[in-house]
MIVEX-846795 format. One line per 5 residues: number of its first residue (from 1); for each residue x, y negated, z negated of C-alpha. Coordinates in nm, 3 decimals, m for minus. Layout:
% residues N
NUM> X,Y,Z ~ ...;
This chain:
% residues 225
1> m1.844,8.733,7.751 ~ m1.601,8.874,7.557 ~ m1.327,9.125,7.677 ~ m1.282,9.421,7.487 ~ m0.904,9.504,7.468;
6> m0.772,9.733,7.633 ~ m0.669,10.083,7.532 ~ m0.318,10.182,7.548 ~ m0.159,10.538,7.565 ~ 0.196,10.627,7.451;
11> 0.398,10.983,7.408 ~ 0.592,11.080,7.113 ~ 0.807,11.396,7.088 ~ 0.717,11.585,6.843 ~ 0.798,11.971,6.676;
16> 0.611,12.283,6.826 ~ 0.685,12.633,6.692 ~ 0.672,12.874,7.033 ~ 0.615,13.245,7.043 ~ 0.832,13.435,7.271;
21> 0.815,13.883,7.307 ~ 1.083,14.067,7.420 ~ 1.193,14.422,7.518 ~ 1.480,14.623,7.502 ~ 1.822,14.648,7.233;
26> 1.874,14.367,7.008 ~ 2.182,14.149,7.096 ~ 2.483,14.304,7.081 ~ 2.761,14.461,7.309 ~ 2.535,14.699,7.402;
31> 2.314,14.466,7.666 ~ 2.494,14.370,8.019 ~ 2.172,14.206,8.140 ~ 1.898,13.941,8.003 ~ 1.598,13.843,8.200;
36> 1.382,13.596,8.133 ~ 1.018,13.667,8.270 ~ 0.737,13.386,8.285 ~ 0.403,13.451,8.300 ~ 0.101,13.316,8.524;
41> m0.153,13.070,8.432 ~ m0.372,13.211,8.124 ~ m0.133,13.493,8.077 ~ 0.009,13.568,7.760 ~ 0.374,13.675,7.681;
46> 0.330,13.982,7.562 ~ 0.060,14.153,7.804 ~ 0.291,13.962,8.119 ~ 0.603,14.182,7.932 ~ 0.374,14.495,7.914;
51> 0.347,14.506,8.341 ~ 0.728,14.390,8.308 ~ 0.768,14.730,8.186 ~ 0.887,14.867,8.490 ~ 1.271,14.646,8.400;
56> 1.311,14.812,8.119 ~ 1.646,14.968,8.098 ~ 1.849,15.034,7.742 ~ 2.110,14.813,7.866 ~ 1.870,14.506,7.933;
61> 1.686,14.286,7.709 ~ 1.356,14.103,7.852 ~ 1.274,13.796,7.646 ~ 0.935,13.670,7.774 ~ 0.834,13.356,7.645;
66> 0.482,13.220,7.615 ~ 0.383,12.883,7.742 ~ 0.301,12.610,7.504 ~ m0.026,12.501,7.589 ~ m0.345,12.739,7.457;
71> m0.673,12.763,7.528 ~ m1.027,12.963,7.517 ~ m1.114,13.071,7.852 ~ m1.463,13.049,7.944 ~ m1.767,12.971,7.762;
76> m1.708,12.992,7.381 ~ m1.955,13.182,7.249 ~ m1.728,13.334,6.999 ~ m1.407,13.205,6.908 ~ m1.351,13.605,6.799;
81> m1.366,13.759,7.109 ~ m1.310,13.512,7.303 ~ m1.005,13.546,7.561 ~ m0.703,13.323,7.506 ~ m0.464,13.228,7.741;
86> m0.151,13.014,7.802 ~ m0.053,12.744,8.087 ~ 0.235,12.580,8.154 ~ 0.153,12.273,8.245 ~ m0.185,12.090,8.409;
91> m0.206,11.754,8.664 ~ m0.238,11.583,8.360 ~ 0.050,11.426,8.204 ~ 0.276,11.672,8.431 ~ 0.587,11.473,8.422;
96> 0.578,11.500,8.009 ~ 0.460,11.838,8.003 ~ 0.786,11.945,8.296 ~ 0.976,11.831,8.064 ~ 0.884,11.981,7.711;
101> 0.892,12.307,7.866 ~ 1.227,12.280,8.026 ~ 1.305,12.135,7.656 ~ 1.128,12.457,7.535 ~ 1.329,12.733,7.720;
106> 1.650,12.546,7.676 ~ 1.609,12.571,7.312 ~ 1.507,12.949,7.358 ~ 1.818,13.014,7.580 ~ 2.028,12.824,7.316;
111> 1.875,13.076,7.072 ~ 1.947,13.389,7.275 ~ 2.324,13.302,7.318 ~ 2.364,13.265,6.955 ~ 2.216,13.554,6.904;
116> 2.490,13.699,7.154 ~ 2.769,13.490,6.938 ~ 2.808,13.246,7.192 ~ 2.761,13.405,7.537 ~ 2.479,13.571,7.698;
121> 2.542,13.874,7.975 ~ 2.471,13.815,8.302 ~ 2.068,13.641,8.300 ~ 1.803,13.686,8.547 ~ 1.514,13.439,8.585;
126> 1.193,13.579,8.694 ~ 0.910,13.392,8.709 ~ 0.553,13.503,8.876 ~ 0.269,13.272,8.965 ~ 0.260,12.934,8.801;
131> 0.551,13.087,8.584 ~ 0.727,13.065,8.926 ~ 0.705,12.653,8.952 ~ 0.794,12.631,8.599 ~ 1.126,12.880,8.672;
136> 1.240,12.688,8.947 ~ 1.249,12.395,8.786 ~ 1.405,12.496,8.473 ~ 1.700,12.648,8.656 ~ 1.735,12.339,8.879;
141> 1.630,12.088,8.565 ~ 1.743,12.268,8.236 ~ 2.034,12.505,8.081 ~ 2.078,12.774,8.205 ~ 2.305,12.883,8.438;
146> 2.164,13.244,8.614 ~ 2.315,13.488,8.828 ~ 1.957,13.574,9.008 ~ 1.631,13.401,9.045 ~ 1.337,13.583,9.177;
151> 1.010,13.356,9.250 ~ 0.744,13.565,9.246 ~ 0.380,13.463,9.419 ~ 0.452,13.116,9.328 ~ 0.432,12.776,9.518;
156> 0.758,12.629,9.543 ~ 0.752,12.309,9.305 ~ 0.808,11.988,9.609 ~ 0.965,11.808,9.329 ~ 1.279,11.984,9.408;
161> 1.511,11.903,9.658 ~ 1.629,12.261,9.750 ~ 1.858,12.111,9.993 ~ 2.076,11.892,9.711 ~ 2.050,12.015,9.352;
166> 2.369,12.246,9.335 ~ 2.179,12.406,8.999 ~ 1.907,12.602,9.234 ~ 2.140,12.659,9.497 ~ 2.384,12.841,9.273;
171> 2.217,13.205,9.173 ~ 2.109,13.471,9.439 ~ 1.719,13.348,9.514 ~ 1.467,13.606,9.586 ~ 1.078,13.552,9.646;
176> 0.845,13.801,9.637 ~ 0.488,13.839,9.749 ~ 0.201,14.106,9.799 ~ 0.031,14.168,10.161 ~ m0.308,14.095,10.001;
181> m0.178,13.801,9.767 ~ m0.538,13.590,9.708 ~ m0.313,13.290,9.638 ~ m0.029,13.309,9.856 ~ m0.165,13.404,10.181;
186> 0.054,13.471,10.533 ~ 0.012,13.067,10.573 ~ 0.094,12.980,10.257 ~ 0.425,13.220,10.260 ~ 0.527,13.129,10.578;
191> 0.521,12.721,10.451 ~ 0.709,12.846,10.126 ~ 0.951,13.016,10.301 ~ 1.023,12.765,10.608 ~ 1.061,12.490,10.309;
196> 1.359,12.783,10.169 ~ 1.493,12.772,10.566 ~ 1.519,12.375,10.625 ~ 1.680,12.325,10.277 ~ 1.945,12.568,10.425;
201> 1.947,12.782,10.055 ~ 1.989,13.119,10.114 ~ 1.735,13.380,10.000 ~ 1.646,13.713,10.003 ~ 1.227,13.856,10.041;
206> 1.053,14.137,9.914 ~ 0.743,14.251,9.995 ~ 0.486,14.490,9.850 ~ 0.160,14.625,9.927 ~ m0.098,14.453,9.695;
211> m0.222,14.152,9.538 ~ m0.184,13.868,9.266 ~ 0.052,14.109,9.081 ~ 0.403,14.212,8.950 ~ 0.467,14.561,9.157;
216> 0.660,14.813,8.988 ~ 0.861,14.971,9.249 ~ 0.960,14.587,9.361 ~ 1.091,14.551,9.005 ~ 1.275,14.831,9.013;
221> 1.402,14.828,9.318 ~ 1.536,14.423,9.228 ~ 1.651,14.551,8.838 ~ 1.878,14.783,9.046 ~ 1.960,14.554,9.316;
């Protein structure tokens, strides 16, 4: 009996044109602040920057950018009205996919501090949900250098070593969570926060009343912080 051969896989790198949104004054002497917000699995960038609102300031610009990966969620019916959202990243291939999108928002940083002639203001990372994960390890993987990371009603990516890369341990860390959070229940935050505790990194927490959301008065209360 013959053996059929076998099938082989290999990546390539190749060019992707990404969609970003953003909010507040163009760069320019004018902005002392730039946050970076990432959205949640399925989100989109520019409905995630709409309940950003809250950070708006005239002084700030929010660049929000929009995962790479698209998709129809559920049935397809018609391609019209049906919903579209974004992920990050999937079990599949995560190693290649990590890395594209720390690729991604390195290039996007690159673009902002051109934009800026050379030198952003002071940046904030924010990233909620699975745009959490995917903020902790760009800081700790990619470019940019913040002053503030805020990890909101994410699982802390294992594949970090909180304790050793100097990267995460260098800007102020906050998490942030809702009382009713579907995903990250009291279990769940205590683990996340006891992994914060044994890598010895210090952090701040914030807590709301609510669920699987951003929480205005929380992002206020951290814009002005």
């Amino acid at each position: 009996m013959t053996v059929p051969p076998a099938i082989r896989t290999e990546n390539i790198e190749v060019r992707r044109t990404a969609l970003f949104a953003s909010l507040g004054p163009e760069p320019g002497a004018s902005v002392n602040e730039l946050w970076y917000v990432l959205h949640g699995q399925g989100m989109r960038a520019v409905s995630f920057l709409e309940t950003a609102r809250a950070t708006a300031s005239p002084s700030r610009l929010i660049v929000a950018p929009e995962a790479l990966s698209r998709y129809y969620e559920g049935p397809i019916s018609s391609s019209r009205n049906t919903v579209v959202g974004a992920s990050w990243m999937t079990r599949d291939h995560r190693e290649t996919e990590i890395r594209d999108y720390v690729h991604y928002l390195d290039d996007l940083h690159a673009e902002m501090q051109e934009r800026f002639g050379g030198q952003t203001p002071p940046v904030t990372v924010l990233g909620f949900s699975q745009g959490g994960a995917t903020s902790v390890r760009w800081v700790a993987e990619g470019k940019v250098k913040p002053a503030h990371l805020v990890v909101w009603a994410s699982s802390l990516p294992p594949d970090v070593d909180f304790a050793a890369n100097q990267n995460i341990r260098a800007p102020k860390f906050t998490y942030v969570c809702g009382t009713t959070d579907i995903y990250i229940t009291p279990k769940v935050l205590d683990g996340q926060l006891a992994m914060l505790r044994t890598a010895n990194l210090p952090h701040a927490t914030e807590s709301f009343v609510g669920g699987h959301r951003l929480d205005d008065a929380t992002l206020q209360r951290i814009a002005g912080a």
